[in-house]
C-alpha positions in Angstrom: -23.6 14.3 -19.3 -24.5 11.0 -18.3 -26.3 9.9 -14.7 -24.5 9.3 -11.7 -24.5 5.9 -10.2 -27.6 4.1 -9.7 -27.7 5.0 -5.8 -30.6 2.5 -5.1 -28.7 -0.2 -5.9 -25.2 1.0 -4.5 -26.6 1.8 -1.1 -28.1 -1.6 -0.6 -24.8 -3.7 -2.1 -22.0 -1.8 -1.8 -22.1 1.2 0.8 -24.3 2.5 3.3 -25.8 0.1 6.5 -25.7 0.9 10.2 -23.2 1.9 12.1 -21.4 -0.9 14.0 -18.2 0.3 16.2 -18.0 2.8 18.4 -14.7 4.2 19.7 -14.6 3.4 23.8 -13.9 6.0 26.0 -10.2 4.2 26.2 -9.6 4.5 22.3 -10.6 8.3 22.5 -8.1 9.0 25.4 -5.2 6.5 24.2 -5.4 8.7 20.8 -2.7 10.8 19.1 -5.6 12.5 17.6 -7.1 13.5 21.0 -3.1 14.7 22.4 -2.8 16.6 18.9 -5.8 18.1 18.8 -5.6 18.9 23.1 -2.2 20.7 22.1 -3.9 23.2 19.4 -7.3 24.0 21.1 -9.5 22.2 18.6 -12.9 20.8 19.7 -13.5 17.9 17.4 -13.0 15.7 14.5 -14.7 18.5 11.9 -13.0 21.1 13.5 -9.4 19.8 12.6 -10.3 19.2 9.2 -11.3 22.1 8.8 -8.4 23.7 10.1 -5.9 21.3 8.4 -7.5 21.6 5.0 -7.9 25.1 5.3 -4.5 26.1 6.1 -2.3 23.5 4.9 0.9 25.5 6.5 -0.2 25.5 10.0 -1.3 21.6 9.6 2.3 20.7 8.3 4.2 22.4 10.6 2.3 21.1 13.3 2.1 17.6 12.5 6.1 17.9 12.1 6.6 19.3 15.7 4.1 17.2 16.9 6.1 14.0 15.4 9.5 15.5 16.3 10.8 15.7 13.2 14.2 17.3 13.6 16.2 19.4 11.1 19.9 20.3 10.7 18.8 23.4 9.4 15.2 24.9 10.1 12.7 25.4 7.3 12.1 29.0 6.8 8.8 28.6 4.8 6.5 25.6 5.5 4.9 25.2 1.8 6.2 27.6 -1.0 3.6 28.0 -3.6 5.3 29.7 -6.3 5.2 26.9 -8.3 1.5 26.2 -8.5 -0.7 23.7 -6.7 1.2 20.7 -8.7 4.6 21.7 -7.7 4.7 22.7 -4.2 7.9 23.2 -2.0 8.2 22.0 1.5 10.4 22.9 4.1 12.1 25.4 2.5 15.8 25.9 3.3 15.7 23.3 5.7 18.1 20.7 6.0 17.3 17.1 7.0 17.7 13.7 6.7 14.9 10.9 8.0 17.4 8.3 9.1 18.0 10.9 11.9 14.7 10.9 12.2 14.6 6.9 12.7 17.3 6.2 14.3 20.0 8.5 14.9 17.9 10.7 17.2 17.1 7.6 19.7 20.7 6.4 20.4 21.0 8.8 23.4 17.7 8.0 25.5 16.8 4.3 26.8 14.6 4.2 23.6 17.5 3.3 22.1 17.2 -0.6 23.4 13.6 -0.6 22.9 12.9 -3.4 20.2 13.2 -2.1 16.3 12.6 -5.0 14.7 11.1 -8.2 14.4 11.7 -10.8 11.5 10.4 -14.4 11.1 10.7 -16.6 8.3 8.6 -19.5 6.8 10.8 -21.7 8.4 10.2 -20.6 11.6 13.5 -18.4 12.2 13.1 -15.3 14.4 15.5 -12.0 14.2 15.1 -9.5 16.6 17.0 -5.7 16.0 17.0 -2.8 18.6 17.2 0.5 17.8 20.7 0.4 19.2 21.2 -2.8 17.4 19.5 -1.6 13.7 21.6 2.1 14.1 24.8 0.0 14.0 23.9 -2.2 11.2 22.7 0.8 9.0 26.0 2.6 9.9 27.7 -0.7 8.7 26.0 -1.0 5.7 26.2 3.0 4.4 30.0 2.8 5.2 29.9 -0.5 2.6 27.9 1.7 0.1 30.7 4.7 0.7 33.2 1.9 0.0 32.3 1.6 -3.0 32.2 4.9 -4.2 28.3 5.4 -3.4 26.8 8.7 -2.4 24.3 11.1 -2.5 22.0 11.4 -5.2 23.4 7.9 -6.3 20.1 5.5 -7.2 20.3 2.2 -5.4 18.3 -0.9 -6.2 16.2 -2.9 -3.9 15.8 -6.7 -5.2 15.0 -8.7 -1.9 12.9 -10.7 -0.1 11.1 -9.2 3.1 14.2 -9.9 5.4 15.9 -7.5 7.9 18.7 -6.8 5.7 16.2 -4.8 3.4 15.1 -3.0 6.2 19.0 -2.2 6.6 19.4 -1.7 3.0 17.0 1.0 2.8 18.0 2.5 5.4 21.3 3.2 4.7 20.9 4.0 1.2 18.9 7.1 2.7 21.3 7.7 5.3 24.3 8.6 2.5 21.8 10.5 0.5 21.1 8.2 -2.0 18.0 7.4 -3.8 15.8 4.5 -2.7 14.2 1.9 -6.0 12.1 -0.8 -4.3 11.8 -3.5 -7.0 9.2 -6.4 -6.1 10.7 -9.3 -4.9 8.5 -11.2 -7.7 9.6 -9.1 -10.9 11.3 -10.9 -13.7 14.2 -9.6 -15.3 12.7 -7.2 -17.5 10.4 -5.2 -14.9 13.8 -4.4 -13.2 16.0 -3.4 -16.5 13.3 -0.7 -17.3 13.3 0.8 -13.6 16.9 0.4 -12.9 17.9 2.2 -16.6 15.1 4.4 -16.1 16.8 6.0 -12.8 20.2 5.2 -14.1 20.7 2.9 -11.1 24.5 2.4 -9.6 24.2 -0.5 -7.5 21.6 -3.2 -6.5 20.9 -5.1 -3.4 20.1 -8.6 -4.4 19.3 -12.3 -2.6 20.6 -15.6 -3.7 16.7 -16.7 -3.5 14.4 -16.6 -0.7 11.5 -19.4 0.6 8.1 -19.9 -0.4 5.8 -22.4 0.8 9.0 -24.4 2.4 10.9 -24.1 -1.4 13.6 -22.2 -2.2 13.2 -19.9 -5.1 16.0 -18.1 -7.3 16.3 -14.6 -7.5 20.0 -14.4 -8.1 19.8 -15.3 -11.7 16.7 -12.7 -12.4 19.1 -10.2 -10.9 21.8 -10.8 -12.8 19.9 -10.7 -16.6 18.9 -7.9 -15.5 22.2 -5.9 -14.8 23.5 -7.5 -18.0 21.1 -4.6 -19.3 21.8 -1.6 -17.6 24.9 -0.4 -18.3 25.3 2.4 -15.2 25.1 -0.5 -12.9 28.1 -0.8 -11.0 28.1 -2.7 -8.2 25.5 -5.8 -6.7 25.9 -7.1 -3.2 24.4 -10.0 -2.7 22.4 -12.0 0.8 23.0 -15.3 1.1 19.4 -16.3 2.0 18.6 -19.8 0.9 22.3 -21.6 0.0 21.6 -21.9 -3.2 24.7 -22.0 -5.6 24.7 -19.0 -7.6 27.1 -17.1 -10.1 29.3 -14.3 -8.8 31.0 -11.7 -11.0 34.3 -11.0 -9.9 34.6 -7.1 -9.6 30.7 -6.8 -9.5 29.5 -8.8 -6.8 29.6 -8.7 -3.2 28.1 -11.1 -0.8 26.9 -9.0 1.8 28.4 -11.3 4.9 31.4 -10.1 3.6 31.7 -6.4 2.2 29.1 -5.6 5.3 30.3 -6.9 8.5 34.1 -5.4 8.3 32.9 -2.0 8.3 32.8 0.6 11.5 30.0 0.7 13.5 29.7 4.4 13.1 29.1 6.4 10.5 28.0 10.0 9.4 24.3 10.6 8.4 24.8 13.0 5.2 23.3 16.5 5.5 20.7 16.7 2.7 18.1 18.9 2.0 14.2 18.5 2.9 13.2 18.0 -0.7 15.8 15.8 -2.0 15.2 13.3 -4.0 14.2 9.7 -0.9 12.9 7.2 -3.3 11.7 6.6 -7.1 8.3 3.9 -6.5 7.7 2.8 -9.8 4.1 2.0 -10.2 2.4 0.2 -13.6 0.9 2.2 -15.6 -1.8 1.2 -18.3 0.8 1.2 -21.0 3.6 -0.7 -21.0 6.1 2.0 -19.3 5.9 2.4 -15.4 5.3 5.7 -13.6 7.9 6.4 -11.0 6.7 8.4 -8.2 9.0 11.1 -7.0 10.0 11.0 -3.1 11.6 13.5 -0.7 13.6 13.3 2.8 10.3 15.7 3.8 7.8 14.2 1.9 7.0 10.1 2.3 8.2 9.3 5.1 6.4 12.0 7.2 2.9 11.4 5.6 3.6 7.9 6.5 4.0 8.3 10.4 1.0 11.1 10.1 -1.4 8.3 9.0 0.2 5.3 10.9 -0.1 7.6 14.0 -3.4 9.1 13.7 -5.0 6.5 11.5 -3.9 3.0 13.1 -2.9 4.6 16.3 0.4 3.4 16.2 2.7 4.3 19.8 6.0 3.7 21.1 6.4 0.2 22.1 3.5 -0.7 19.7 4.3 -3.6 17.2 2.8 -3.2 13.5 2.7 -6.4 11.5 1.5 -5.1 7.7 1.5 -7.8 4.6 3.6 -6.4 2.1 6.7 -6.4 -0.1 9.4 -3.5 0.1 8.2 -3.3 -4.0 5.1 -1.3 -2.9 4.1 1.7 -1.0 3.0 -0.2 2.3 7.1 -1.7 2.6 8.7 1.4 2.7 5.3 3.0 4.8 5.4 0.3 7.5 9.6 1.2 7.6 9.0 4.6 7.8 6.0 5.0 9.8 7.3 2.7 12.7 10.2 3.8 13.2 9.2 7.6 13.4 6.6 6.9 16.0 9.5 4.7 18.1 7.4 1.4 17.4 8.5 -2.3 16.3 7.9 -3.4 13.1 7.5 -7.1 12.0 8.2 -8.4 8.8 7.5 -12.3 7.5 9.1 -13.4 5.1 6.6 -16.3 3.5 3.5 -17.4 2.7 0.4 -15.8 5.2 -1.0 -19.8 4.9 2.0 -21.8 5.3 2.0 -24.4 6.5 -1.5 -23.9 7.5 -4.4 -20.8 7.2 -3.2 -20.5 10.9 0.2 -19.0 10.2 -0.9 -15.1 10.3 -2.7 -15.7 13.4 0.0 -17.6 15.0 2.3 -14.6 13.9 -0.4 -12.4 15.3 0.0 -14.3 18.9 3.7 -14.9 18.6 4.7 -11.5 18.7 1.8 -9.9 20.2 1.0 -8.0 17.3 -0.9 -4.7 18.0 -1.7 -3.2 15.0 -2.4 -5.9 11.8 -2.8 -4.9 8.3 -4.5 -7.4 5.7 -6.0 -6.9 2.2 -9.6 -8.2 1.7 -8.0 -10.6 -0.9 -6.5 -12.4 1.5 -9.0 -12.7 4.3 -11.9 -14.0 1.3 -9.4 -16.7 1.1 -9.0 -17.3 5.0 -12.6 -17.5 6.2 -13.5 -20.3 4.1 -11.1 -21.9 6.6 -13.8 -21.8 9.3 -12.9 -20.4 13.2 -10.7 -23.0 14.1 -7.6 -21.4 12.5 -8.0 -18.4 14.9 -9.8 -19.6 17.9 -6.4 -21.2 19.8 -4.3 -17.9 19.4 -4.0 -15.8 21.8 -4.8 -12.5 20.0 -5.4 -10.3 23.2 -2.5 -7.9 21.8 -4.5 -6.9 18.9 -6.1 -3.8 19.1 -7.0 -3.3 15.4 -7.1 -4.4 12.1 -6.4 -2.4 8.9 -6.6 -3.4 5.2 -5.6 -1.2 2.1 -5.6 -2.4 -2.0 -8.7 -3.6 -2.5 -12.6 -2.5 -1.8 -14.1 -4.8 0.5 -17.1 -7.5 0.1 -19.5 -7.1 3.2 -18.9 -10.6 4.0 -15.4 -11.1 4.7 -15.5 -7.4 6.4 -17.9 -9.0 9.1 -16.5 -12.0 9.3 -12.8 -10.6 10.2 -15.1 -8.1 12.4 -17.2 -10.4 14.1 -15.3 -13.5 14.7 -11.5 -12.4 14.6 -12.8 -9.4 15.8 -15.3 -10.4 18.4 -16.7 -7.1 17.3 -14.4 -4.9 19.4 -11.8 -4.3 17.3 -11.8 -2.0 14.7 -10.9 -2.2 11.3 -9.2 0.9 9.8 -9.7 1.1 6.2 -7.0 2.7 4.3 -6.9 4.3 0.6 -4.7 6.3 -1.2 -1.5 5.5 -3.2 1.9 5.7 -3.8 1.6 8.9 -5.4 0.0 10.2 -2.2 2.4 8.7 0.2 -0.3 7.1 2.4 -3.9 7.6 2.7 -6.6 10.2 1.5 -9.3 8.2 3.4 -8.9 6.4 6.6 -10.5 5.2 9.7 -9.5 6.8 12.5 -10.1 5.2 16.8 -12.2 8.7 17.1 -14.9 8.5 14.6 -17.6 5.4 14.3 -17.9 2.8 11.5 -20.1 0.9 9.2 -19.0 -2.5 7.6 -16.6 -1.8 4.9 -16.2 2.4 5.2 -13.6 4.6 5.8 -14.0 7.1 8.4 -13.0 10.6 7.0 -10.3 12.0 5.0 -7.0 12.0 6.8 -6.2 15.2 8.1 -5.1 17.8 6.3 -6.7 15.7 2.8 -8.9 18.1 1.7 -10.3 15.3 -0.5 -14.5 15.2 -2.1 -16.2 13.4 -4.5 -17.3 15.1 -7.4 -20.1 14.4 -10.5 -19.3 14.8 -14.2 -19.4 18.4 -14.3 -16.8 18.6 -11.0 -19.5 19.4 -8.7 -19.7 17.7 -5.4 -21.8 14.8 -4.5 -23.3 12.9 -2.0 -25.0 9.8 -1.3 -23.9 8.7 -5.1 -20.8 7.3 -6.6 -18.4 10.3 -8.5 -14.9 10.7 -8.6 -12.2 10.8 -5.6 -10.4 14.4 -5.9 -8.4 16.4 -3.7 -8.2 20.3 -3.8 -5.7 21.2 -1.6 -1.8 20.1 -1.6 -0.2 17.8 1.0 3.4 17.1 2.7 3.5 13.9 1.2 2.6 14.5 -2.3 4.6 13.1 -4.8 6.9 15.6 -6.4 6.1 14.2 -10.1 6.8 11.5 -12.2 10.6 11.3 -12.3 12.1 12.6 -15.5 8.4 12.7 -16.8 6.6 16.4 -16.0 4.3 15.9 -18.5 2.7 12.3 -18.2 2.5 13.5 -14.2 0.4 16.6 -15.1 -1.7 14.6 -17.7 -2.4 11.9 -15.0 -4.0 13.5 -11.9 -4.1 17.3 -12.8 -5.4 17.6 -16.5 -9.6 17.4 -15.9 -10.5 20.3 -13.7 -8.4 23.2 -12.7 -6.0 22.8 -9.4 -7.9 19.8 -8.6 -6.2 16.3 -8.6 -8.3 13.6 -9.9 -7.1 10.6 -8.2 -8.9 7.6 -10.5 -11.1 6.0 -8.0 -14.4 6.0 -7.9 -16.1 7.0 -4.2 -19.1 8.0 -1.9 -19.8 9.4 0.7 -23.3 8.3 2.4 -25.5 10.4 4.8 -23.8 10.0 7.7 -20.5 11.4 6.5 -18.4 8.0 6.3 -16.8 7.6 3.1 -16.2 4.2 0.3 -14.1 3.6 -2.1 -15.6 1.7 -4.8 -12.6 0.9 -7.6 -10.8 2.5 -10.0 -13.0 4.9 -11.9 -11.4 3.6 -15.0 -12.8 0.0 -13.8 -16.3 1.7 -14.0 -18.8 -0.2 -16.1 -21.7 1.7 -18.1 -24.6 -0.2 -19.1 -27.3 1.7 -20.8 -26.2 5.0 -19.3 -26.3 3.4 -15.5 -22.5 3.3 -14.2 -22.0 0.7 -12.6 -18.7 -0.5 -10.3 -17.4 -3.4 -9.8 -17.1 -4.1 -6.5 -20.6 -4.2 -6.3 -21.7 -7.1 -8.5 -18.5 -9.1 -6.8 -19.8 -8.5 -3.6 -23.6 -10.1 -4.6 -21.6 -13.2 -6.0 -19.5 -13.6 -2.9 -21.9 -13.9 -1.1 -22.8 -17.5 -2.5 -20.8 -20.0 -0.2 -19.1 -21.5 -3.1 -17.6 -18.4 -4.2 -13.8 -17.4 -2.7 -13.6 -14.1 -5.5 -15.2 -12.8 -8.4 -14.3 -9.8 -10.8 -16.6 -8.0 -13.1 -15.7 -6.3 -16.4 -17.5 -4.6 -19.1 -17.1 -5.6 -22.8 -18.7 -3.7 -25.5 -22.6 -4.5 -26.2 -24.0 -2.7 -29.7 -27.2 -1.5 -27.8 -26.3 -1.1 -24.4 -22.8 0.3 -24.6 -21.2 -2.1 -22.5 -22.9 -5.6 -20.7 -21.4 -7.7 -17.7 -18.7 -10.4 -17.9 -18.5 -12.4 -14.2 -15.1 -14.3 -13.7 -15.9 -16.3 -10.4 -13.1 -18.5 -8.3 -14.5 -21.3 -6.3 -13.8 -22.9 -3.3 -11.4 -26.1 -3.5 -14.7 -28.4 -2.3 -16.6 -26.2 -5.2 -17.0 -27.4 -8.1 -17.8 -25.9 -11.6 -21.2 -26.6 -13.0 -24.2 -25.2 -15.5 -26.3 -25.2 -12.2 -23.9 -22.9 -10.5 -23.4 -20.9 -12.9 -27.2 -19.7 -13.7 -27.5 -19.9 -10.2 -25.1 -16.9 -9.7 -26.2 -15.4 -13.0 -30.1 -15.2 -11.5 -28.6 -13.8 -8.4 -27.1 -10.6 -10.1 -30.1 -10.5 -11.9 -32.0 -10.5 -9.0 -30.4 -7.7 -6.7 -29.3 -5.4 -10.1 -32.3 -6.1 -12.6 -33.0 -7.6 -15.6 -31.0 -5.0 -17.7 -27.5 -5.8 -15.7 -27.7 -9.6 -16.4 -24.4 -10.9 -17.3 -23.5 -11.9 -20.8 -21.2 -14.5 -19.3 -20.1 -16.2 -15.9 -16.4 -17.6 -16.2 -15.0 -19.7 -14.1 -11.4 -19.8 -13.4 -8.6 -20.8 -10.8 -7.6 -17.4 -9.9 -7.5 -13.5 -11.1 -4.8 -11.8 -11.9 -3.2 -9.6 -8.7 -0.2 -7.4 -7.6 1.1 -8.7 -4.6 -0.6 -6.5 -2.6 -3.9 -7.8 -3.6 -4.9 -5.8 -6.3 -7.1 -7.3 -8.7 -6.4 -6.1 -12.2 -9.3 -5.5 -13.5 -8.1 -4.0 -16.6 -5.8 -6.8 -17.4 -8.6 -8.9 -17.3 -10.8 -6.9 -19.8 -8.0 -6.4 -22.3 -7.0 -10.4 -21.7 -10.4 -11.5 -22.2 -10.9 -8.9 -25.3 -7.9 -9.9 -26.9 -6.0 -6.1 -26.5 -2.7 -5.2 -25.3 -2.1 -6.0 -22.1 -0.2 -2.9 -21.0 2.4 -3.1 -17.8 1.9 -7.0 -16.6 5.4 -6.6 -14.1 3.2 -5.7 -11.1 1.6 -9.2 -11.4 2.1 -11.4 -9.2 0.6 -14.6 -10.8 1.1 -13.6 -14.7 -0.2 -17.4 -15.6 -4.1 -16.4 -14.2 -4.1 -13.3 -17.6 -3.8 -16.5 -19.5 -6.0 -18.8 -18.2 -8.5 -15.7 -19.3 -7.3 -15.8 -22.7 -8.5 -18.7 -22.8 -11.7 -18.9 -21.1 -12.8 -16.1 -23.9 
């Protein structure tokens, strides 16, 4: 068995610290946690974890009455175990379908012309949707879908930039009982040909292009190599976002403007069970074939107001402004969660710097944000932009920030704390998947915080962090698991039992291993520290990542940095640095033993770094996610895997070559 994680080291760079929010009386009282907990009799924070971990019925049943969840037909069975701990059922016999839970439900109260919606674009054009408003548009748009001869259990395409009419798009695929596929908007043809054939798509909502950095870009053309090469597809209808000329096939396409605004304004909400099929979220996968996580009417959508609600502390009238693409998790959780809790969601489509690093805190102001979700990715590249870009907004909607894809660097943590911050305003850490449906760890506005921790679980996660020999551990880096089931679970890989099994269930008994790697310190606050399979082990010592990028972030001329292992004869594995500079930095032999004698400083002379590369970027998914395994096998020379997720392919390249 080999050692745990060097803790001396990991406490000092990467977790532990003092304590540096504390909820106000106000955040305890504004709370759904302190209402939910007030309705069942339960003391404290430990107390409903306990509870909710320990009996995972009563948890799920109340969290559905407590969001009003409504069914056709009531469940007679919360959680049917039958199956075993992988394959639970939920809501057994009942009969629902979430778009009543969105928007149906509202149309007869005065929250029906409460504001839905919110869209800007780069260029400065705003949309707004009420309920009222996005109910009729949805009905229009599932009558188009029934007009072509769509219906339930019919897989529908998502190909589009973040614009309202994706919003409405998903919507009303869900509403006739189809099955959502969110493709990201950046995919090239052949990351959409394997998803589409994979679910044996029917249709596809498409965009003549969209805008970024004040260009237009083509998607039209991606979309339609692609359907040349799936053969069930049927039927594209097409947003005419940009005015760019594009081809139209005669029989196949359908410009939305057209096949959309005819239809009636009303339209029936099919009757579906709890557990059909919602949504297919393909994620990569390590080979070259992506996993697609299995959604339900019961599953997703409810996990996503759970945590939106008792995480973030989202409320009616509340406005949540998340950075994302419909492609992953957080587009269809922002959607979802919103709208559940009777909230307004914003969407942007654009660049967060364009024209200037003002733009997100301009949106922030503009539409008195309440609730703003970032990625540490993006505010590394922010802060370098000094105060100025924040301090003329006027931010005094903002009650929190929360962030999700990446571990965070201490110093863009405090910096967004401090100074966007002004030290009042938490940040709410967020980590799970899109296998999970949400979060397994979260902050939460009733439990303190240190700089870059997560609170607790989320309720009803009965989640731990175990050592080599699936024991628990604390105060030292192990593996993230989770013993328990949960509502939002995914319901397998579709069409792939097997590979599902083999990925989070086939280490220890009942227990899903989730891949990261996490601790949780003495005080009971939690971090997550990578992906386990990110983990680098240097003469026995694991070591993660995030913690030798967060010692060369700290120098000023440092935006980013990754850290990979690469085989050493002796040692087993030794360090490889890839560092991106600022624009005003430049690269130099100085610089680079300078941040070579800085890991060696903080880690010790046996975790200096074979190598320090400097390059222009690292490769990401466009939610932030540095791909730290795409970097290893780049710079090795190996198979790259599953490169759709990328966002900015050209960087795997650049590393090619720097090797």
């Amino acid at each position: 068995m080999s050692e745990p994680f060097d803790t001396s080291t990991a406490l000092s760079a990467s977790f532990g610290g003092e304590i540096v929010w504390r909820p106000t009386p106000a955040h305890i009282e504004r709370a759904h946690l302190t209402a939910f907990m007030r309705q069942h009799g339960i003391a404290d924070f430990t107390e409903l974890m306990q509870r909710s971990t320990q009996d995972v019925a009563w948890f799920t049943d109340a969290v559905l009455k407590y969001l009003d969840i409504q069914f056709y037909q009531p469940y007679s069975q919360v959680v049917d175990l039958s199956g075993g701990i992988q394959f639970p059922r939920w809501c057994v016999d009942g009969n629902m379908n979430i778009v009543h839970n969105l928007l149906d439900k509202y149309q007869s109260s005065r929250a029906a012309d409460r504001l839905a919606m919110v869209w800007e674009g780069e260029e400065h054009v705003i949309r707004n949707f009420t309920y009222q408003e996005l109910y009729v548009m949805v009905n229009k748009t599932a009558n188009a879908l029934r007009s072509l001869g769509l219906g339930k259990g019919d897989a529908v395409g998502l190909f589009m930039p973040m614009t309202p009419e994706i919003v409405i798009a998903l919507l009303a695929i869900a509403k006739i009982g189809g099955i959502i596929l969110p493709l990201f908007s950046g995919y090239g043809a052949g990351a959409i040909v394997s998803r589409l054939n994979d679910a044996e798509a029917k249709a596809l909502f498409a965009a003549d292009g969209t805008f970024r950095r004040g260009k237009p870009v083509d998607m039209k053309s991606i979309a339609d190599e692609a359907a040349a090469q799936v053969p069930t597809l049927q039927h594209m209808i097409v947003l005419k976002r940009t005015g760019q000329p594009v081809t139209m096939i005669a029989g196949r396409d359908h410009w939305w403007h057209e096949l959309i605004h005819i239809q009636s304004s009303q339209a029936e909400t099919e009757v579906t069970s709890a557990e059909d099929p919602l949504m297919i979220i393909y994620t990569s996968g390590t080979t070259g074939r992506p996993k697609g996580a299995l959604h339900t009417h019961c599953g997703f959508p409810v996990k996503a107001a759970q945590d939106m609600a008792f995480g973030t502390d989202v409320h009616a009238g509340d406005v949540i402004y998340w950075m994302t693409d419909m492609g992953w998790m957080m587009g269809p959780w922002l959607v979802f969660g919103a709208l559940a809790l009777g909230a307004t969601l914003l969407l942007y489509d654009g660049a967060p710097d364009f024209p200037g690093p003002d733009r997100l805190w301009e949106l922030t102001a503009t539409h008195k944000v309440t609730q703003l979700g970032v990625s540490p990715t993006l505010i590394r590249s922010l802060m370098h932009h000094g105060e100025e870009q924040f301090k003329g907004q006027d931010l005094s909607a903002l009650r929190c920030f929360a962030s999700t894809g990446e571990p965070w660097n201490p110093a863009p943590w405090k910096w967004l704390f401090e100074k966007v911050g002004e030290g009042k305003r938490p940040i709410i850490n967020y980590s799970g998947g899109t296998e999970i449906s949400g979060g397994i760890v979260m902050g939460n506005p009733l439990l303190p915080l240190k700089p870059c921790a997560f609170s607790a679980p989320c309720p009803g996660m009965d989640a731990d962090v175990f050592d080599e020999g699936g024991r628990p551990l604390r105060n030292a880096v192990g593996e993230l698991v989770i013993r328990a089931p949960w509502i939002g679970m995914t319901r397998g890989f579709w069409r792939d039992r097997q590979r599902y099994l083999d990925t989070y269930w086939s280490r220890w008994e009942n227990v899903w291993v989730h891949g990261d790697f996490a601790a949780i310190d003495e005080d009971g606050l939690w971090y997550i520290l990578g992906r386990s399979d990110d983990t680098i082990k240097i003469a026995g010592k694991r070591l993660g990542p995030a913690e030798v990028e967060s010692i060369l972030v700290r120098n000023s001329a440092v935006v980013e940095a990754a850290a990979i292992g690469v085989p050493h004869e002796v040692k087993g594995s030794e360090l490889v640095l890839f560092v991106v500079l600022k624009k005003s930095a430049q690269p130099s032999e100085e610089l680079r033993r300078a941040l070579h004698d800085l890991v060696v400083a903080e880690m010790g002379k046996p975790l200096a770094p074979k190598a320090v590369l400097f390059v222009s970027d690292l490769p990401k998914t466009r939610n932030a996610k540095v791909m730290r395994r795409m970097i290893r096998a780049a710079y090795l020379g190996q198979e790259l895997g599953d490169t759709s997720s990328l966002v900015n392919p050209e960087a795997v390249e650049e590393i090619r070559k720097a090797r």
